[in-house]
Backbone bond lengths (Angstrom), bond angles and torsions (degrees), N, CA, C in turn:
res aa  C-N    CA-C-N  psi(-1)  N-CA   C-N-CA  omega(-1)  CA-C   N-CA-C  phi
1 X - - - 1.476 - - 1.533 109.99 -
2 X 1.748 113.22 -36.46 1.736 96.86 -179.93 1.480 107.50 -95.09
3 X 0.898 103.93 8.37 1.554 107.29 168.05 1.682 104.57 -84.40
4 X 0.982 130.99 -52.31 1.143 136.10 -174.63 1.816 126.96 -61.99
5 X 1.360 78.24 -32.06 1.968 117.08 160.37 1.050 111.77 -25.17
6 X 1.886 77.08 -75.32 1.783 97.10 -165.81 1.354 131.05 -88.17
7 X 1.676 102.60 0.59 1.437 125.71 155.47 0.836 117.64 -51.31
8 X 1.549 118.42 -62.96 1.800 110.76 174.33 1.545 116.97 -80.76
9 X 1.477 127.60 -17.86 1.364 109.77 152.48 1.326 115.22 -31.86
10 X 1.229 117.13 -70.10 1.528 137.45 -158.11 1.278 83.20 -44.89
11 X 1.548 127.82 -82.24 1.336 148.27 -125.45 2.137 90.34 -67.71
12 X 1.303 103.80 -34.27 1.632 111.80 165.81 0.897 138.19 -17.11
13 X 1.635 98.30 -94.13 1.334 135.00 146.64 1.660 109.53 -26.36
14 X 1.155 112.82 -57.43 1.728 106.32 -176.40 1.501 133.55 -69.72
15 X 1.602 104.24 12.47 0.881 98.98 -155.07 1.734 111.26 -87.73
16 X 1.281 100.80 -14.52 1.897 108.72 164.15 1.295 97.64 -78.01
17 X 0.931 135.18 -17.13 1.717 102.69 -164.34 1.690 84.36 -100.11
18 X 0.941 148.85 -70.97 1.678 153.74 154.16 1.976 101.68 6.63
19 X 1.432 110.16 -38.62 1.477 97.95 156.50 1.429 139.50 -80.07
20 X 1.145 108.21 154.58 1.455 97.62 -162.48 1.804 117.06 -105.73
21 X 1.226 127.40 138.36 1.324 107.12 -128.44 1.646 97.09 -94.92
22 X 1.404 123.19 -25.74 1.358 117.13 152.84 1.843 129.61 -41.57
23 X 1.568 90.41 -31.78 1.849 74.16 172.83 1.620 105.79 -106.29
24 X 0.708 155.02 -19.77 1.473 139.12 100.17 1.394 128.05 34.47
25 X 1.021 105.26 -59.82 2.185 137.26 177.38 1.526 81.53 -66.51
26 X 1.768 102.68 -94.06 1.578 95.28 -166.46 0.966 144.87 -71.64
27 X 1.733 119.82 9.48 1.353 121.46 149.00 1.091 122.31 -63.85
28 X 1.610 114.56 -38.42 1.637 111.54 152.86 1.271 135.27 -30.90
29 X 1.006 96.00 -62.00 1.581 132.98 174.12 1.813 113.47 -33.84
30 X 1.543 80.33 -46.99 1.416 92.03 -165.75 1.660 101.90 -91.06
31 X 1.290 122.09 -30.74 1.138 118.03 177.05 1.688 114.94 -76.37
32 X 1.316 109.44 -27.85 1.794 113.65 163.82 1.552 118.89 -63.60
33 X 1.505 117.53 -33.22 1.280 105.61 167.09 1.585 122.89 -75.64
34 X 1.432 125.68 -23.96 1.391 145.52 -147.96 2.113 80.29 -84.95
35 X 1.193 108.46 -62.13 1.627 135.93 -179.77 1.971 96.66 -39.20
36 X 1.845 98.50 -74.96 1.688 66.70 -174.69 1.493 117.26 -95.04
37 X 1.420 115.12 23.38 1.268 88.88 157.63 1.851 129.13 -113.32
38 X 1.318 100.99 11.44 1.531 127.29 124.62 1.890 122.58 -29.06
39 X 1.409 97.83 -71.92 1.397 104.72 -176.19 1.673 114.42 -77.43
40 X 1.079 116.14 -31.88 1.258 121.76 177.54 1.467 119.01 -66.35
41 X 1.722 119.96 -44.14 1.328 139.13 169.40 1.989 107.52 -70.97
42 X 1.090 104.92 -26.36 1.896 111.94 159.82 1.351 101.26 -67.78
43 X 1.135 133.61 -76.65 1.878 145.92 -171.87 1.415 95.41 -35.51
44 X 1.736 116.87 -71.85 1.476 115.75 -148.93 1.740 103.33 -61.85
45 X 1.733 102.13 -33.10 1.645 92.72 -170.52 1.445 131.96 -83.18
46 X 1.725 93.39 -14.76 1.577 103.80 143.75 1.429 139.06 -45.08
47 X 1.634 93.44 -55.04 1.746 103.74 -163.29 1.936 89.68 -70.94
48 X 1.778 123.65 -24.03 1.110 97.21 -177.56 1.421 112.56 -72.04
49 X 1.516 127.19 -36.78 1.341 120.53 -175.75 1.836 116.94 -50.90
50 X 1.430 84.69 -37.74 1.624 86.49 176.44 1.511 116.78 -68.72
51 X 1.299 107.50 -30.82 1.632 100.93 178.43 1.761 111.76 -72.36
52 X 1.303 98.86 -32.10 1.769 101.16 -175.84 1.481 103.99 -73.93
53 X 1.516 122.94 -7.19 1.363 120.05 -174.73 1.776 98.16 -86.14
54 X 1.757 102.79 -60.87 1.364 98.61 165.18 2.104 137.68 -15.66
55 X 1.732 81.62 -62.39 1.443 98.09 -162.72 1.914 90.90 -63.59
56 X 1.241 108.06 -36.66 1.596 101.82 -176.14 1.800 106.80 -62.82
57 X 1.444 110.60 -46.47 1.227 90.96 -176.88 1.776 130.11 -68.55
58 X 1.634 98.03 -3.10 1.734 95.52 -161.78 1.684 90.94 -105.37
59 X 1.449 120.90 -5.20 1.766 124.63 -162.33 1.561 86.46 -103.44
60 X 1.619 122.14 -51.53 1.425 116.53 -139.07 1.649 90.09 -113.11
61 X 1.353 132.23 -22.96 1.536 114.67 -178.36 2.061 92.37 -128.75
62 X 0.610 151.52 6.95 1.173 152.14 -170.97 1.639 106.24 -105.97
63 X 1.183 112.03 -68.78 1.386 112.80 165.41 1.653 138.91 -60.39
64 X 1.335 63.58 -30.69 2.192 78.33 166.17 1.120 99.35 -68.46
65 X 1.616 110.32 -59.16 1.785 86.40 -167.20 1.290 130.10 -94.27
66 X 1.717 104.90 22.18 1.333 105.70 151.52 1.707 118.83 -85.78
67 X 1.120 87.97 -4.53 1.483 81.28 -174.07 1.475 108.24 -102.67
68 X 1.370 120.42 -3.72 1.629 109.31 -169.61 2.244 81.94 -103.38
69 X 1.001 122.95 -38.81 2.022 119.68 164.58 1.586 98.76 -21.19
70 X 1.848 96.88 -62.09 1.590 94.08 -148.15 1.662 92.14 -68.47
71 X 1.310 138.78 -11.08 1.468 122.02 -153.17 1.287 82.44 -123.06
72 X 1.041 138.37 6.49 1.600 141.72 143.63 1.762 118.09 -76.69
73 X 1.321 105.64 -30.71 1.442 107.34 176.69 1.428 106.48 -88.57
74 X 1.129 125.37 -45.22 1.598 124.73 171.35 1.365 129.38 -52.11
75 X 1.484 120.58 -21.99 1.588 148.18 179.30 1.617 93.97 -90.96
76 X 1.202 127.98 -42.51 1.710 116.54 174.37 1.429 116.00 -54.04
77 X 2.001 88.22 -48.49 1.578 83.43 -166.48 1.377 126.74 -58.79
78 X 1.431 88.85 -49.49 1.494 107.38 166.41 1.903 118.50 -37.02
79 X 0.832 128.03 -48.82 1.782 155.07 -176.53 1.939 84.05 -55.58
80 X 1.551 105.55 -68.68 1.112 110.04 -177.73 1.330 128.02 -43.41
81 X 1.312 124.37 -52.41 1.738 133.77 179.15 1.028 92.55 -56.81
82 X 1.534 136.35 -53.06 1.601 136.52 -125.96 1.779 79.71 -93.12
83 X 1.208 117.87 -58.29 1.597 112.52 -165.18 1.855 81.08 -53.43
84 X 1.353 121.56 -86.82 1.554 105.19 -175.12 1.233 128.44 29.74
85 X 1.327 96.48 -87.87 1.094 113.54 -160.50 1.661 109.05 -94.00
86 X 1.545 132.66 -4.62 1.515 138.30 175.45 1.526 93.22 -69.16
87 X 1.491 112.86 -72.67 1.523 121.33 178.35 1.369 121.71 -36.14
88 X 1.627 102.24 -52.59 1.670 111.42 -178.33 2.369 106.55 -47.24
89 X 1.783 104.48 -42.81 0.987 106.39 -175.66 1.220 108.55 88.09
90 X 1.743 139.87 9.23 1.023 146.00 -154.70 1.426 123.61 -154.61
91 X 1.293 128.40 118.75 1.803 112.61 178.43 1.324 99.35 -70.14
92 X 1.719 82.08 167.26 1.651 105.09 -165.15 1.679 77.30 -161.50
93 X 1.788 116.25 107.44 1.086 138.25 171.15 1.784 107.25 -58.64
94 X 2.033 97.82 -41.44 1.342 90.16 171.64 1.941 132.27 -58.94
95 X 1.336 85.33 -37.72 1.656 91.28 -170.87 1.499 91.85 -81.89
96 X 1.092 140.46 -13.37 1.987 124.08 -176.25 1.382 100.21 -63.76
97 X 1.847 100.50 -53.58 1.734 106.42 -169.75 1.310 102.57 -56.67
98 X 1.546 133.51 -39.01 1.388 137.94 178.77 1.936 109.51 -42.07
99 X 1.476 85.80 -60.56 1.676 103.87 -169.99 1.794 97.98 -51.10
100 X 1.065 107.98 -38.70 2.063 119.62 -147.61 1.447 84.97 -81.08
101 X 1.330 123.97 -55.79 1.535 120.29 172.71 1.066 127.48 -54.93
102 X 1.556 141.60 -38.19 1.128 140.94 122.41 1.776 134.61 -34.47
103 X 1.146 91.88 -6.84 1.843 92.97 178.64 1.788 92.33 -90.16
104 X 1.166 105.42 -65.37 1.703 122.96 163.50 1.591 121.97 -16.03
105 X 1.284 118.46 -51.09 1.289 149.14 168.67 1.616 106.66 -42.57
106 X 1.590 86.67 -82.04 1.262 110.79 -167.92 1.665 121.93 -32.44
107 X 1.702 93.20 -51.55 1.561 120.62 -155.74 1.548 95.39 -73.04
108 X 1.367 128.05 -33.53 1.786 148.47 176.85 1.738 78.65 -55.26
109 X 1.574 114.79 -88.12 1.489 114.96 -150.99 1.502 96.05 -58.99
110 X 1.506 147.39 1.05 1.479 106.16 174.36 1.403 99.17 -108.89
111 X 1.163 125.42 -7.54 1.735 138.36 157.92 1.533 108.50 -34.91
112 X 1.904 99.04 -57.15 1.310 106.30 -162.95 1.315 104.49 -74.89
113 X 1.410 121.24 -41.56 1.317 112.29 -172.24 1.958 112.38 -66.28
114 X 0.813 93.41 -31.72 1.668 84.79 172.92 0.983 127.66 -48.81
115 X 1.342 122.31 -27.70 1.581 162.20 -167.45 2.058 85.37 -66.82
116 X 1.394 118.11 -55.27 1.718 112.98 -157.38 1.450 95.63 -76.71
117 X 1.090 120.74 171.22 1.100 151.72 -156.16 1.861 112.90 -87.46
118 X 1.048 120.50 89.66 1.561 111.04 -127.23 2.171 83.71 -127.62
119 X 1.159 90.71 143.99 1.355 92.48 166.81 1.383 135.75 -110.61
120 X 1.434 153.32 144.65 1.479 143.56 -139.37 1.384 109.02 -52.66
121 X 1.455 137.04 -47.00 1.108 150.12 168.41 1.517 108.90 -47.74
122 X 1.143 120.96 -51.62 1.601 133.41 171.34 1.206 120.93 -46.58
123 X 1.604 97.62 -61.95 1.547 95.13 163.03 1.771 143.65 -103.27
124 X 1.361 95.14 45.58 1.358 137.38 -175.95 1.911 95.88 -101.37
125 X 1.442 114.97 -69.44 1.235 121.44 171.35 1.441 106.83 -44.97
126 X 1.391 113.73 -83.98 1.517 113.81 160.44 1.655 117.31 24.66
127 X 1.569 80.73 -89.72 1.432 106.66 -150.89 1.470 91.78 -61.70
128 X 1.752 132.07 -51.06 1.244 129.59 159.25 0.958 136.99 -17.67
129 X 1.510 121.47 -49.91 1.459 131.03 158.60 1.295 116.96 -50.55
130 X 1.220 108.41 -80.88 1.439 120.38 171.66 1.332 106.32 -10.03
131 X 1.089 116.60 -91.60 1.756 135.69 156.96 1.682 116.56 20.32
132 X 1.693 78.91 -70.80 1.773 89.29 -160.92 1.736 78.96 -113.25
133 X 1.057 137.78 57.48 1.256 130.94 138.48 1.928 106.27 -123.47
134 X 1.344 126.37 -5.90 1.099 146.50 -179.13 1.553 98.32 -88.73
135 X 0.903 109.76 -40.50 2.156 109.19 -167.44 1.634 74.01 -107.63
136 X 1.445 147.91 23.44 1.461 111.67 158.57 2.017 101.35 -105.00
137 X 1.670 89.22 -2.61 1.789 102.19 -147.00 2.077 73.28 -80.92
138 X 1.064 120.42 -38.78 1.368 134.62 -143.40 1.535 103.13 -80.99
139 X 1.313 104.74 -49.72 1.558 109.52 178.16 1.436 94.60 -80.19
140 X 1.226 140.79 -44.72 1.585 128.72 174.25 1.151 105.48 -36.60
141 X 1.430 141.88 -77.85 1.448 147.89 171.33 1.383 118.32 -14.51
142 X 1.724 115.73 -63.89 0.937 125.86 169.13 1.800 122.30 -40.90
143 X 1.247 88.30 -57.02 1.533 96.49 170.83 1.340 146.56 -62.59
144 X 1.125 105.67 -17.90 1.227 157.37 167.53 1.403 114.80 -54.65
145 X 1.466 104.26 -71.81 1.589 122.83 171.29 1.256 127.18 -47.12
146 X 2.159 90.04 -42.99 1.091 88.22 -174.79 1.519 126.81 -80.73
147 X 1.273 122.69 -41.89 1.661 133.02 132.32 1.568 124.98 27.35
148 X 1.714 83.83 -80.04 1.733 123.95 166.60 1.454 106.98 -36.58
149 X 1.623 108.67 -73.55 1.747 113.16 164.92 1.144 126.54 -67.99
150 X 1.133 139.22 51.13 1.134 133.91 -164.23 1.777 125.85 14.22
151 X 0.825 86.47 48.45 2.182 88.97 172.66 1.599 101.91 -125.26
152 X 1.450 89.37 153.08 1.183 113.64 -146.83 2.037 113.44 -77.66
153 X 0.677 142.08 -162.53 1.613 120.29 175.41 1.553 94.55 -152.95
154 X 1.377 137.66 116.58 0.854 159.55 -129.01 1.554 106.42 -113.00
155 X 1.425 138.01 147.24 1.413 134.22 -157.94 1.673 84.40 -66.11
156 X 0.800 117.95 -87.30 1.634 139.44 -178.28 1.552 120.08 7.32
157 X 1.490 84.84 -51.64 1.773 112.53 176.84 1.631 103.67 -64.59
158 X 1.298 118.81 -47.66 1.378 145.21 160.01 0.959 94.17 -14.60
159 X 1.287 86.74 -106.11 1.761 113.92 177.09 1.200 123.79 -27.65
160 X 1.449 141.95 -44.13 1.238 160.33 163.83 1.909 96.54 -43.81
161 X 1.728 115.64 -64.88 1.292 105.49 -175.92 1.342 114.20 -65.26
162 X 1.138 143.77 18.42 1.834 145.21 -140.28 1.553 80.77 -142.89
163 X 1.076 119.37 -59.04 1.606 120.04 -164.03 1.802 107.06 -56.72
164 X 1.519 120.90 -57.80 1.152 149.79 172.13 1.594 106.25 -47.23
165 X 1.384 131.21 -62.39 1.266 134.27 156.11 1.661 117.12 -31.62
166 X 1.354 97.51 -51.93 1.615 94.98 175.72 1.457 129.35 -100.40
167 X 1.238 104.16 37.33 1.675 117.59 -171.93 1.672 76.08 -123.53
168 X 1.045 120.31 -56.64 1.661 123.91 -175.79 1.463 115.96 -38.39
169 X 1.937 97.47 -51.74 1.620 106.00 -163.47 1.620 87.65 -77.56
170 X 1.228 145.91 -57.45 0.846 134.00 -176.12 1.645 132.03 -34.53
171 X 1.525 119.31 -32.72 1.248 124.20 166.70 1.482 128.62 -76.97
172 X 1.585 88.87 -29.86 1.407 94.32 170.28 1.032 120.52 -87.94
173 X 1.791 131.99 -0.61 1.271 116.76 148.31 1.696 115.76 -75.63
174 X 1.190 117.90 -68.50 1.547 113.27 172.18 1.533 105.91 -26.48
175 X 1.254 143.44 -40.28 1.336 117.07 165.46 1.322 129.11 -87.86
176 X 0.925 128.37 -23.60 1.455 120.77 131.88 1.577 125.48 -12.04
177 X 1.390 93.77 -90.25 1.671 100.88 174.04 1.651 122.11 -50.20
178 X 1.752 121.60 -11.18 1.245 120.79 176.95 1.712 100.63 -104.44
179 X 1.520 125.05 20.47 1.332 131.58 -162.97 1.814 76.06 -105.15
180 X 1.561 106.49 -78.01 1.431 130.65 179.10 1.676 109.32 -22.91
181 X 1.505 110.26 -40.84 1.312 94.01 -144.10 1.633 82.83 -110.97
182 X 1.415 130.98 1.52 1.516 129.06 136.48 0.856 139.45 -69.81
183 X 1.720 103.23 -22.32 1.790 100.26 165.19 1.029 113.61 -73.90
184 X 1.825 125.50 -48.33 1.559 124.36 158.03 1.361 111.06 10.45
185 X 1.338 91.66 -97.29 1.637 133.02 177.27 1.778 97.45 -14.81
186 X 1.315 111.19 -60.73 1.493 103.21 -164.04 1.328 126.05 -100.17
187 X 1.576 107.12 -0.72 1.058 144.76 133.86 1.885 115.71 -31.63
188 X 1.768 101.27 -75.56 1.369 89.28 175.32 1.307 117.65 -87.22
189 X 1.114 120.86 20.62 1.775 122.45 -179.06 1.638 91.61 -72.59
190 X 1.544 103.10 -61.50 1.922 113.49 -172.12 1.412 82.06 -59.54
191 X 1.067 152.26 -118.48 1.429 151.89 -128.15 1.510 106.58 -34.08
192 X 1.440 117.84 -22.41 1.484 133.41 -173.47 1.751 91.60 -58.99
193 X 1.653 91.60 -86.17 1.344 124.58 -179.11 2.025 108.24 -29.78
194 X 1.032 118.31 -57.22 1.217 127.52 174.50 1.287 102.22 -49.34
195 X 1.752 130.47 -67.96 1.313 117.27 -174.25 1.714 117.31 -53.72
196 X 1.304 104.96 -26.47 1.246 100.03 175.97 1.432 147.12 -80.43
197 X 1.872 90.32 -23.18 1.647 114.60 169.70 1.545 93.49 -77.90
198 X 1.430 131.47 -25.23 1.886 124.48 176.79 1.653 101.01 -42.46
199 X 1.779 96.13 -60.67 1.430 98.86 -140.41 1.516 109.85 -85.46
200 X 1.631 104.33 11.74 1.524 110.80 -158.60 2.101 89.87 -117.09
201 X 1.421 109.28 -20.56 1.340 97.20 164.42 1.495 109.47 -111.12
202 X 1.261 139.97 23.80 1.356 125.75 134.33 1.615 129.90 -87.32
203 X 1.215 97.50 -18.65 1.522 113.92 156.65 1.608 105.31 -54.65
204 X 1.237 116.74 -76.37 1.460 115.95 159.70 1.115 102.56 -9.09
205 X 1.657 120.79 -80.45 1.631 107.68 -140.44 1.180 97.46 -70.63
206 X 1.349 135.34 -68.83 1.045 139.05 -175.71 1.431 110.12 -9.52
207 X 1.413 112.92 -91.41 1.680 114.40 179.43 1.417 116.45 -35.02
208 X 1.558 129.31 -62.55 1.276 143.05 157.24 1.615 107.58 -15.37
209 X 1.310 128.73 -73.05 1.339 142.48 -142.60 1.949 84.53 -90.54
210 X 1.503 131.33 -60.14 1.436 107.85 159.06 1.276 149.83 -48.78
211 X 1.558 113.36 -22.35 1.392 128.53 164.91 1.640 106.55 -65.85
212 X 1.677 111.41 -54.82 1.642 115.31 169.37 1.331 115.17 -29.88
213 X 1.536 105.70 -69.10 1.610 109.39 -169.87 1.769 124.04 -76.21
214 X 1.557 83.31 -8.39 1.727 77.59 167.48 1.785 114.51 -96.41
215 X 1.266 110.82 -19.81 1.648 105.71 155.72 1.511 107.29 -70.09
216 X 0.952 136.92 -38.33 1.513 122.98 -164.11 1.320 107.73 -75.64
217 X 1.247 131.04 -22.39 1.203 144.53 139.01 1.185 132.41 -19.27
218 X 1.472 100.44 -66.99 1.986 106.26 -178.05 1.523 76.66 -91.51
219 X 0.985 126.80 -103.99 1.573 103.47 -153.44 1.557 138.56 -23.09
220 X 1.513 112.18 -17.38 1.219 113.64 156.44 1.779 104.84 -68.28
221 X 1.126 118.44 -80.03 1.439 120.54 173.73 1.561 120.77 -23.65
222 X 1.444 113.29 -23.34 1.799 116.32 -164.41 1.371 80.00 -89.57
223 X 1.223 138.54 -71.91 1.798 165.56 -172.73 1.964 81.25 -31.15
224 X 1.306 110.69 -83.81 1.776 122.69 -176.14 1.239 91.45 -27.62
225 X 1.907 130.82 -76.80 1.516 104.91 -152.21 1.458 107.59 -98.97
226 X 1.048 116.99 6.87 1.548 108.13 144.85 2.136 135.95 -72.53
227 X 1.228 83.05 -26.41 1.310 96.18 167.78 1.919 122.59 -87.25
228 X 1.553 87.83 -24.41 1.403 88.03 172.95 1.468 125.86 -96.68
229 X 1.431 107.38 -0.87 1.347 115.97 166.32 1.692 104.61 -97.66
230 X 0.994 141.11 -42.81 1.302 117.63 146.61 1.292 132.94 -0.52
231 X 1.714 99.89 -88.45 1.486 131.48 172.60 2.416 107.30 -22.53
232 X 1.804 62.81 -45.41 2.083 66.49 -160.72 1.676 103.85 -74.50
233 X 0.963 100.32 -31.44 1.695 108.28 -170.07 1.949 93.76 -71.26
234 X 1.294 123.33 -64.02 1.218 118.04 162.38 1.610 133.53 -37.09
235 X 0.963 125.27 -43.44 1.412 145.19 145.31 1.702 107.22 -39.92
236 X 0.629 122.66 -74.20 2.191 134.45 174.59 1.517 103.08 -45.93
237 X 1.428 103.64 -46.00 1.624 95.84 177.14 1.533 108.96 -89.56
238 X 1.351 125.09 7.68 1.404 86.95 -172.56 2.139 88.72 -121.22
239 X 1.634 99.97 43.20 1.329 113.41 172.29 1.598 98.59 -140.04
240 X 1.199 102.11 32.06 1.525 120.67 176.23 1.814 114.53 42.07
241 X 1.320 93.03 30.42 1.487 109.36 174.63 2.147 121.31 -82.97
242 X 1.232 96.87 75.26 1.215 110.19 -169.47 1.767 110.60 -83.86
243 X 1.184 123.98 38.43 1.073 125.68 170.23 1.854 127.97 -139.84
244 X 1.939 95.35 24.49 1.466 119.10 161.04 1.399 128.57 -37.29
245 X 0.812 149.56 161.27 1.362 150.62 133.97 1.216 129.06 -117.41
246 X 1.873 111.94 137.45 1.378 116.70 -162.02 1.471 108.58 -122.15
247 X 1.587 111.21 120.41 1.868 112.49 -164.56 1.912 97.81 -81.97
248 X 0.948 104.26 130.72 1.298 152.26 -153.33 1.717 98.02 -110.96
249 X 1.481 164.03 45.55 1.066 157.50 -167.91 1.773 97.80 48.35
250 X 1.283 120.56 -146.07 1.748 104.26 -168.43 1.681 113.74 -65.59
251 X 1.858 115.51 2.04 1.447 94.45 -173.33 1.663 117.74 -109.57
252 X 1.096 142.21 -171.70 1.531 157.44 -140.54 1.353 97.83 -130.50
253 X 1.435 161.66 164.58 0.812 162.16 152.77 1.596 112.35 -141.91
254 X 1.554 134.90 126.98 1.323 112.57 -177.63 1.666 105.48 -107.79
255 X 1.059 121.67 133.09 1.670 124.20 -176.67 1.726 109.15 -64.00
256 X 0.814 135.22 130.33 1.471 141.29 164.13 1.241 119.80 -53.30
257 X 1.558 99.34 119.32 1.511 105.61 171.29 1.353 124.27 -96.92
């Protein structure tokens, strides 16, 4: 029975050197390619989420709010001629065609913007604008006419276009600020994603770089007692000791004398 013991002790112990150190290599081998293309297929499907996050922020909040500026700058100008000429008390054929080209304008950019990709709240503002930029287009006209005929335009009427202007600017800031605070949003989604592709490729290394050093290990060690059984068997023969033995995976071999 302790003979038999120490049979499979033995047989234990042998069990690195019983491997063979070429397949060894390309199990490595094979596990180093499997590894980066692991890490590489992690990287690329990141950098795509991040790019599809990008393209959302420069298609779906970037362009919107270039486009609600420009239909914010076109509604000033417009505001501008019309006061012009309310204050002036006088038509000015030049500034109507000004105003009429700008009405024209306008009605294109809130067309277009309807066109983006807009959410209920979004187009809640929207439609607000729209609204009171329609009853500002209406009393402009009116006023307008009246101008044209010489009649007079009354504080009230004034006042009426001043009120309407700032029911306008007002929506178009609140959407604004709900443009901002969606880009935020997708803004920290990528910053999300990034912390998470961090902690998901140092995880990588980590495991990666311990799996490394624990093969380099036994294969250093397989390489050591293969080299050191060499060494000894070379050594025996070169004291003309021809009755060595060289282990062979589990067998003994005796050299011929």
């Amino acid at each position: 029975m302790k003979s038999e013991n120490h049979s499979k002790g033995e047989k234990s112990s042998n069990i690195l050197k019983n491997v063979k150190i070429t397949t060894f290599i390309f199990v490595l081998m094979i596990f180093t390619v499997f590894a980066v293309g692991g890490i590489s297929f992690t990287a690329l499907n990141n950098m795509k989420v991040l790019s599809n996050d990008m393209n959302s922020l420069y298609k779906d909040r970037m362009l919107v709010s270039l486009a609600l500026k420009q239909l914010e700058t076109e509604l000033y100008i417009m505001r501008l001629n019309m006061t012009q000429m309310l204050y002036a008390g006088q038509y000015n054929e030049e500034v109507a065609h000004a105003v009429a080209d700008k009405q024209e304008s306008l009605n294109k950019k809130i067309e277009e913007y309807k066109g983006f990709a807009l959410n209920e709240e979004e187009r809640r503002l929207l439609q607000n604008i729209e609204s009171g930029y329609k009853s500002y287009i209406k009393d402009a006209g009116q006023l307008l006419e009246a101008l044209k005929t010489g009649n007079a335009v009354s504080e009230v009427q004034i006042n009426q276009m001043r009120a309407y202007a700032a029911d306008i600017q007002k929506n178009i800031d609140e959407l604004a600020a709900l443009n901002a605070e969606t880009a935020k949003g997708v803004v920290n989604k990528a910053n999300s994603g990034y912390e998470s592709a961090k902690k998901i490729f140092i995880l990588l290394f980590v495991v990666l770089t311990a799996v490394f050093i624990a093969c380099v290990l036994i294969l250093s060690r397989l390489i050591r007692g293969s080299m050191a059984q060499i060494n000894d068997v070379l050594a025996k023969l070169s004291e003309y000791d021809f009755t060595v033995r060289l282990e062979k995976k589990t067998a003994r071999t005796n050299l011929p004398g």
